[in-house]
N, C-alpha and C positions, 0 to 999 in steps of 0.2 A: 637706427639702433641695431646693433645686430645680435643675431638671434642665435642661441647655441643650438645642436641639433642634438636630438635625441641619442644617448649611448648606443643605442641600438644600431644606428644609421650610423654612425663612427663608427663601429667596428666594422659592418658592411661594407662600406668604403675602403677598408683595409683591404675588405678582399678582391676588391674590384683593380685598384690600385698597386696590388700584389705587394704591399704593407705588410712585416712580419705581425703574427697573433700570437701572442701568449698564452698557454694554455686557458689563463685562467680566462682570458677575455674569450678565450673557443667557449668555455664551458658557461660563462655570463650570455655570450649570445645566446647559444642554443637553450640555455633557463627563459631569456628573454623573449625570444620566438615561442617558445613551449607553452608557457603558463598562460598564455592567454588565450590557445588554442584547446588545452585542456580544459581551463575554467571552463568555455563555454562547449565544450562536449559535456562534462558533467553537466552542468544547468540544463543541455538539451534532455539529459538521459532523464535527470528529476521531475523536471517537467513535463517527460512522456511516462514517468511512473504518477503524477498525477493528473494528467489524461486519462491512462489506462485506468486508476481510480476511479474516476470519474465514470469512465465506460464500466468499468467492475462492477460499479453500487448498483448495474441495470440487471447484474445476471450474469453467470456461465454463459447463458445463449448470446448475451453481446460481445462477449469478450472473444468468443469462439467464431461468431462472424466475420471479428475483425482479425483474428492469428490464423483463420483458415487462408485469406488472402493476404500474407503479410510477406510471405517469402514472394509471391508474384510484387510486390510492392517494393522491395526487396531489390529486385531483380532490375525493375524499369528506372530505379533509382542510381545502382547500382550502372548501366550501362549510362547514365546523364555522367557521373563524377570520372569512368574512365574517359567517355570524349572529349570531357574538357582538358584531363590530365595533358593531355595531346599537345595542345595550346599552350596552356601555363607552364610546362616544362621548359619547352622553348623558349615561352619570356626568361626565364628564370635562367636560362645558358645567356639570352643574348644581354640583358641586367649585367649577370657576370662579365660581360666583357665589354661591358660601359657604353652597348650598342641600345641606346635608349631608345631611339627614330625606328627601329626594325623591330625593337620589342611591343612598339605599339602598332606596326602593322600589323602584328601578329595576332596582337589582341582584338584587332579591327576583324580579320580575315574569322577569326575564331567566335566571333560574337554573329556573325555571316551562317557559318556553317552549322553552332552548336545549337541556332534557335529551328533552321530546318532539320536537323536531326530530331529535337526535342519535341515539335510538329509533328512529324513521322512516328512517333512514339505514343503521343498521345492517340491519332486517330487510330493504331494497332489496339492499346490500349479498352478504347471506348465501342471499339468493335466486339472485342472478346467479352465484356465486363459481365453480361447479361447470365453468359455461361461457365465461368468460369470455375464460380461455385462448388458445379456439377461437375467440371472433370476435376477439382481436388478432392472429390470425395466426402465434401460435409454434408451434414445432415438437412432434411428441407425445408428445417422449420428456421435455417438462418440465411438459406440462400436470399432472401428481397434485401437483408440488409446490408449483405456481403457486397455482393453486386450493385449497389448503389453506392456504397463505399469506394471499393475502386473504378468506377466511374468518375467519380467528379474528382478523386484523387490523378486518375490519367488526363483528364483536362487542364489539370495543375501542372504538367509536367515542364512546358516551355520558361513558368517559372522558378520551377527549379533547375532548367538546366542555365537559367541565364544566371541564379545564385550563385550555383557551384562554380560555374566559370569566372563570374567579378572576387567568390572568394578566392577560389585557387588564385587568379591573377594579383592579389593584393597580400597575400599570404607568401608568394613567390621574388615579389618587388619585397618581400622585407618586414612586412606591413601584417602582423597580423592579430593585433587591437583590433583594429577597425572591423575586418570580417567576423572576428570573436564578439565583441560587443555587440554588432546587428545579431548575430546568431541567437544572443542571450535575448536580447528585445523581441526575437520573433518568438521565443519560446516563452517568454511571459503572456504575448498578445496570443499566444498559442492557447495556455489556459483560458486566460480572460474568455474569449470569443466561446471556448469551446464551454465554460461555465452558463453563457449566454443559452448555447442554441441547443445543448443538449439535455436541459432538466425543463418542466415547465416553471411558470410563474409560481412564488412561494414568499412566506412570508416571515421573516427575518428578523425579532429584535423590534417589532411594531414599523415594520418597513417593507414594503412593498415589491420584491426584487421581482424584476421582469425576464421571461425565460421561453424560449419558441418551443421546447419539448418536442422538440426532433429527435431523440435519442442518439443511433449511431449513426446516422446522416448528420448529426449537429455537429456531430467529436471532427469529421471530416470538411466540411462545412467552416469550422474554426479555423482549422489547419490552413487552409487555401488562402481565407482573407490575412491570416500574418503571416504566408508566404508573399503573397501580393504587396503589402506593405514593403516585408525585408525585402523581398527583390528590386521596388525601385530604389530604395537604401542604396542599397550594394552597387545597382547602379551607376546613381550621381558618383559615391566616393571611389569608385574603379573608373570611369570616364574623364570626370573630371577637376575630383579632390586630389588625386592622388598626384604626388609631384613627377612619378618615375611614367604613369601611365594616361596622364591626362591628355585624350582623345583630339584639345583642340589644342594643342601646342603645336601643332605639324601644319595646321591648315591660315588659310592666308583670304586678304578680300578679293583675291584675284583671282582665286580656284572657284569654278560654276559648279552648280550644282550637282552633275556630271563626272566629274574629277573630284568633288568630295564619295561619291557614291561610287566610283569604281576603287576608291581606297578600302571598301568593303567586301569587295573580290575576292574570292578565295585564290591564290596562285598553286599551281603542279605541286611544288618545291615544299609549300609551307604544308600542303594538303597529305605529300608523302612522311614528310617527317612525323604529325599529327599522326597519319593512320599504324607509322612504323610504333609510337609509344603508346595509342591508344587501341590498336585492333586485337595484340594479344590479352589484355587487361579486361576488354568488352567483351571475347570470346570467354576466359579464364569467367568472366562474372557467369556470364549466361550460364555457360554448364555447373558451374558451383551453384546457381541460385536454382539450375535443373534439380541437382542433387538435392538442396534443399526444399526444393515442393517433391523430390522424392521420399524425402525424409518426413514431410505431412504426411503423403499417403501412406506410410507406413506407419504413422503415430494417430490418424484419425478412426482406423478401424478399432482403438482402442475406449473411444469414447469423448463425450462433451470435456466433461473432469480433465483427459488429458493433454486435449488440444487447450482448453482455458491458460491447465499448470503451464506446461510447454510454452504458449506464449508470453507467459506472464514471468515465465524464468528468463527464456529469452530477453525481454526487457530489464531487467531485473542485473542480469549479465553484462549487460551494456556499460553500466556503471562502472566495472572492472577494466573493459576490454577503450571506452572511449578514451580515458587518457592515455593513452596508447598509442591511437591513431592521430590525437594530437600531437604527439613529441614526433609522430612519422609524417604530418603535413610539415613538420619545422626543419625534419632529414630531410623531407626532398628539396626545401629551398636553400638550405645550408649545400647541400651537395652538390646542387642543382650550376649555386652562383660558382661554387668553387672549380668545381669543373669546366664553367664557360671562362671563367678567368686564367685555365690552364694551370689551375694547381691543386692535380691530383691530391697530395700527401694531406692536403688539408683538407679535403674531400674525405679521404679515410679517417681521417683524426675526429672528424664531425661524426662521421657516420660509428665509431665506436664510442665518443660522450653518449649519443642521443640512445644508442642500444641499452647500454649501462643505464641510463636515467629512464630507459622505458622499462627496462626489468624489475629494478626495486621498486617503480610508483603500481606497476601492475600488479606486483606479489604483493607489498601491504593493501593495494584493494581487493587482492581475492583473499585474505587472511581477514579482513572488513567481511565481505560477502558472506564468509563462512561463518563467522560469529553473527551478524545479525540479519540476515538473511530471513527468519521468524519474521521478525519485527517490522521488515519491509514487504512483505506478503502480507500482512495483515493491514498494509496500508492501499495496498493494491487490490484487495477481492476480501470480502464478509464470509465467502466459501470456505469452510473447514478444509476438506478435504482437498480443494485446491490448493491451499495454502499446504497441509501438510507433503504432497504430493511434488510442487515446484520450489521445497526449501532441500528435500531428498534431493535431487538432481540437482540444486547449487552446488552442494556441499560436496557434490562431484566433482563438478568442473573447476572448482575453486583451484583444484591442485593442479589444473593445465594450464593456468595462466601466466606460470612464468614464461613460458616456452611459448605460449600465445603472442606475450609480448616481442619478444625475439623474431616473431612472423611479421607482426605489425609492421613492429621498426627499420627494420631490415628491409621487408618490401617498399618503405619510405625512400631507404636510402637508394635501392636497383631505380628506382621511378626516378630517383634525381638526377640518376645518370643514365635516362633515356635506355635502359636495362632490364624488359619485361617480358621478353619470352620466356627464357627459362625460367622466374619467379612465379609466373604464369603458372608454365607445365609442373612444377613442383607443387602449387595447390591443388591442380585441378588431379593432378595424379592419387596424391596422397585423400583427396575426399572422396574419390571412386575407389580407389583399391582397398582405405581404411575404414572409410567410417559409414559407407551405403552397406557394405556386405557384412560390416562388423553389427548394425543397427537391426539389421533386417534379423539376423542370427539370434542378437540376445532380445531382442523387442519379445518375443515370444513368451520367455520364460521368466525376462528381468521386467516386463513394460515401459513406462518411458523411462526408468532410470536406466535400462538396459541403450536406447538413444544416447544419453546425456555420457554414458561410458562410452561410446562409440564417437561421439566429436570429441570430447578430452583427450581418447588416444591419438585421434586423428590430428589435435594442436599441437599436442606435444611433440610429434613425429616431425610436422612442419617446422618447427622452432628449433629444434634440433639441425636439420637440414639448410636451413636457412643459416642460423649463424656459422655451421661447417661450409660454406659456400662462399659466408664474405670476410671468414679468416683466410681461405682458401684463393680470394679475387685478388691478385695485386692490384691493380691498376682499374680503377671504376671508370667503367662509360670507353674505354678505349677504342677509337674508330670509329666512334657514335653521333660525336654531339658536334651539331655546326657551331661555329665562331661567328 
């Protein structure tokens, strides 16, 4: 019996196949690719606002152990997703060009390299974790639990960078249900786990619920074992569910053990192109996430209250800015394939739907944020003054977000066509020149809403810049991307 294939994989096919697309079937893909990668950014964001709940109902002092080290958390995160960009772009050109056999070496070589990077990361990580605390400045009555936090958060890291890499990779082939769905399950088991270890035992409805009363070691604690889960997920279906990437289609009873294992090799060639997409993205992260634990120490001499708000806005913001980064993981594979299949025009034609559908979803969720924004603080922290303090500073940045999105997206589209330096240099410009010396100036006089106006102007400025850059680009990825 034969089986129809998914609309989605029809049209993809077109592009491989260099099949004319009709607008509307551009605009069906790119919804189609989007919404699933959206959903489960949202789901992840809800589900870290009730986490952070959870850790809220313990106190200002937990909340603030855990936002003192969030931008270092941030950061180690933050260099895992550009290393693997590295990898999955490249699939994502060689897919395009219906080079299947090469796009799984690629993802061999990359699962090789991105697990000893992610190693190297953690043991940096678990080095620092003890003192970290201490050079961002937080108070001493939350360094034990800061510090044990990111500890066992930087022992996690090999599985998160093995996440990032099967989701980019499956997200890139086309596919991006599958990485959305696990996303959403680990963020359920997320709560779950973290409802477990972080309250004690209590008693419920004449029911006996069992609790380790770990407090902010539980919240942390949760987080690991449904990363552990989602990662062997992502795994199996990037290895060897997947039809574009499955790992044992290449191999044979006649290859020794030997000849399967130097398939894992990293090669010069694959290792160049990797460092070419992902060295400017991991430098651009590092000094932005500098900026941003620069932007703690300037927001913690202001107190517990504001490092709490501050965090707990930060998360709260998320909700605005994550489907965003969804419709920009669907630019970079839309742009990604169309480029390895040599056709530019439809590379642009994706990369201006996905901008458009990131600007209107991002302005009616900062137009959301703005109106209830109360309402969602008060699910997050019992704290009054918290609460009034990080609904001030939404209702700021509400108004950056179109232009936020524009960044998002945009930098989607340059990543898909292997196009990161200068993306790069334009964030990392615009958060040093705009928003460390604009922060530092009004923090004084404004407090953190004086911050919260200083990253607004600083998104706006990017968003701006960014869409004058790729009206301005004719020709994406030009001389960049192999075949």
């Amino acid at each position: 019996m034969k089986t129809t294939k998914p609309r989605r994989e029809q049209i993809l096919e077109k592009i491989r196949q260099g099949i004319h697309i009709s607008p509307a079937e551009q605009f069906r893909l790119a919804a189609l690719l989007s919404i699933p990668s959206m959903l489960a950014q949202i789901s992840a964001i809800l589900m870290e606002y009730i986490d952070a709940g959870m850790v809220g109902s313990l106190g200002a002092a937990a909340s603030a152990s855990i936002g003192i080290v969030s931008t270092t958390i941030w950061l180690f995160a933050g260099l895992c997703s550009a290393f693997s960009k590295g990898f999955y772009v490249q699939v994502a050109h060689r897919i395009g060009a219906n080079k299947m056999a090469e796009a799984r070496q690629v993802f061999r070589q990359g699962l090789t390299t991105c697990l000893a990077f992610s190693l190297l990361l953690a043991l940096i990580g678990a080095a620092v974790s003890s003192r970290l605390p201490i050079w961002l400045g937080g108070d001493e009555s939350i360094h034990r639990d800061a510090s044990r936090y990111f500890l066992v958060f930087s022992l996690c890291m090999p599985l998160m960078q093995i996440n990032s890499l099967c989701s980019g990779m499956l997200r890139c082939s086309g596919d991006t249900r599958t990485p959305s769905t696990i996303n959403i399950l680990m963020c359920i088991l997320d709560v779950f786990f973290n409802w477990l270890l972080i309250f004690p035992s209590h008693h419920i409805l004449g029911l006996d619920i069992p609790g380790a009363g770990l407090g902010v070691l539980g919240a942390v604690l949760g987080t690991a074992i449904s990363f552990l889960i989602g990662c062997l997920m992502m795994l199996y279906c990037a290895c060897i569910r997947s039809p574009h990437l499955n790992l044992l289609q290449d191999l044979t009873t006649a290859d020794t053990l030997r000849q399967r294992l130097l398939r894992y090799r990293p090669t010069a060639d694959t290792l160049h192109q990797a460092f070419h997409i992902s060295l400017p993205m991991g430098v651009e992260h590092f000094i932005m996430c500098s900026a941003q634990i620069t932007s703690t120490l300037i927001i913690a001499p202001l107190g517990t209250v504001a490092l709490a708000a501050n965090s707990f806005g930060i998360t709260i913001e998320a909700l605005c800015y994550m489907p965003g980064y969804g419709i920009s993981d669907a630019a970079t594979a839309l742009v990604g394939q169309s480029l390895g299949a040599s056709r530019t025009r439809l590379a642009r034609s994706f990369g201006r739907i996905t901008l458009t559908m990131g600007i209107l979803v991002m302005s009616l969720m900062g137009l959301v944020m703005y109106i209830f924004s109360p309402q969602l603080m008060q699910l997050m922290t019992p704290d009054t003054a918290v609460q009034d303090l990080a609904v001030s500073c939404l209702r700021i940045e509400a108004f950056a977000e179109p232009m936020f999105a524009a960044n998002i997206v945009a930098y989607g589209i340059f990543v898909g066509a292997g196009d990161t330096l200068v993306p790069c240099s334009i964030n990392l410009g615009s958060i040093w020149a705009v928003r460390i010396p604009l922060a530092a100036l009004l923090v004084g006089t404004l407090g953190l809403q004086g911050a919260w106006i200083a990253m607004a102007t600083d998104l706006s400025i990017r968003g701006i810049i960014f869409l004058v850059r790729f009206r301005s680009k004719k020709e994406l990825g030009k001389g960049k991307i192999k075949r």
